[in-house]
N, C-alpha and C positions, 0 to 999 in steps of 0.2 A: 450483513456486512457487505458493503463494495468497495473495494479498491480500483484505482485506476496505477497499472503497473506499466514504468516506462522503465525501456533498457536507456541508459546512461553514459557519455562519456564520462562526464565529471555532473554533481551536484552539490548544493549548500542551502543554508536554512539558517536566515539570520531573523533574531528577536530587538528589537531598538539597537538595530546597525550591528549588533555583535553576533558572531559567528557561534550557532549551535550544536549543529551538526555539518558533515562535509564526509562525501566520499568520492574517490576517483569511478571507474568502472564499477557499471553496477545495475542498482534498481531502483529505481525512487517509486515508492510508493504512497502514495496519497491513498487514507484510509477513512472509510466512513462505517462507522457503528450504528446500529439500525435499530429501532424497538424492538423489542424480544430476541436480539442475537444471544446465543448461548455459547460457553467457552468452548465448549467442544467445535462448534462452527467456525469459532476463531482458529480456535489452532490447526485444524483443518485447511481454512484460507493462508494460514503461514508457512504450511509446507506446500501447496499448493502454489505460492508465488517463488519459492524458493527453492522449487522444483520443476518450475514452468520453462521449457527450451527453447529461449529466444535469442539464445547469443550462436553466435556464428563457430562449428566446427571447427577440424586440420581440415575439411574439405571447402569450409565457406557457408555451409549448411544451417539454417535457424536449426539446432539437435542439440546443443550442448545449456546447462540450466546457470544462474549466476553458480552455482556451488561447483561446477566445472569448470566456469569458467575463471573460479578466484576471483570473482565481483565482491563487492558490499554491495548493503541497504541501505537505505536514507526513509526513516517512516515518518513523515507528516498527517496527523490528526486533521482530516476533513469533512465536518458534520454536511456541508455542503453539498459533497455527492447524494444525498438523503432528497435531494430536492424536487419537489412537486411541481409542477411548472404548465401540467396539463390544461389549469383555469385560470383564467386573467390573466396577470401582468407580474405581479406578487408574488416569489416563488415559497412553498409553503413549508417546512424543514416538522412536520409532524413527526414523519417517520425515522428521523434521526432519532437515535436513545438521549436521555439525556447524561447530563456529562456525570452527575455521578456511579450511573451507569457504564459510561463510556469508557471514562477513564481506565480505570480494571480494564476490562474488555481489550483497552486497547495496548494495555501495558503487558497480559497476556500474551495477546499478537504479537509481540515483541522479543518477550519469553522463547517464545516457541521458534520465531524466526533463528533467533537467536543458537537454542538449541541443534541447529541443523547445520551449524557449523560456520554461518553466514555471521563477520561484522556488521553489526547494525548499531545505527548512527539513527538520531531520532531531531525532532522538533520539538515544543513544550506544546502540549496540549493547553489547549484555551488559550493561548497565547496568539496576536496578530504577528507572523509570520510573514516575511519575504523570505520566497524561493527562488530558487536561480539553478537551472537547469541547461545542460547540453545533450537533446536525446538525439540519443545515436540510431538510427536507420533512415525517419525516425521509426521506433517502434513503440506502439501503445497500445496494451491490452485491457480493458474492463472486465472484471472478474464478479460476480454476486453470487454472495455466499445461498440464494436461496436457487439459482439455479443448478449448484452444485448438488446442492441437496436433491431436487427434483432429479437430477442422473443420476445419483447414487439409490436412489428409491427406484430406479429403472422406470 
């Protein structure tokens, strides 16, 4: 799994002009499900974003995570980040799971985000999507769930 996680002022997530998801401060995360990801790695990756300390302090400090700082989520579904792009012109989306796969996976992710006390506001999977973002610093973190995996194996 790869997410790319941005801190937020405001975001939204419209489906043929209609509004799906919206939060004010927060985290938009654009989520990508990978062949062989397993739920434990998902959920894993959902506390892992929803415990990541990129919001600013009482000092001003990047220290404080969305869940202190009273942010929401915004989770948009993107097979995309999966992309292959090393050869030719053509970018290759092999390593994306497919969406029957994904889907779970990613509804999981959500579960869990969820569980950790954080609102979370979603996109429609498989659906063509416009997002509309205001990232606040900016700040944008890329996260993959297998290098997680490699530190945690030490």
């Amino acid at each position: 799994m790869r997410v790319v996680l941005q801190r937020v002022a405001r975001a939204e997530v419209r489906v043929e002009g209609r509004s799906v998801g919206s939060i004010g401060r927060g985290l938009l995360i654009l989520a990508g499900i990978a062949e062989g990801d397993e739920e434990a790695a998902v959920r894993r990756m959902a506390r892992k974003c929803a415990e990541c300390r990129i919001f600013p302090d009482a000092e001003g400090h990047m220290n404080a995570s969305a869940l202190e700082a009273g942010g929401a989520a915004l989770v948009v579904s993107q097979f995309t980040l999966l992309a292959d792009v090393r050869r030719g012109r053509r970018p290759s989306f092999i390593a994306a799971a497919r969406p029957e796969i994904a889907e779970p996976l990613l509804a999981a992710f959500v579960h869990e985000l969820r569980q950790t006390g954080l609102r979370v506001e979603t996109g429609v999977f498989g659906a063509h999507m416009d997002v509309e973002l205001v990232n606040d610093g900016p700040v944008t973190i890329v996260i993959d769930s297998a290098d997680l995996e490699r530190a945690r194996r030490g």
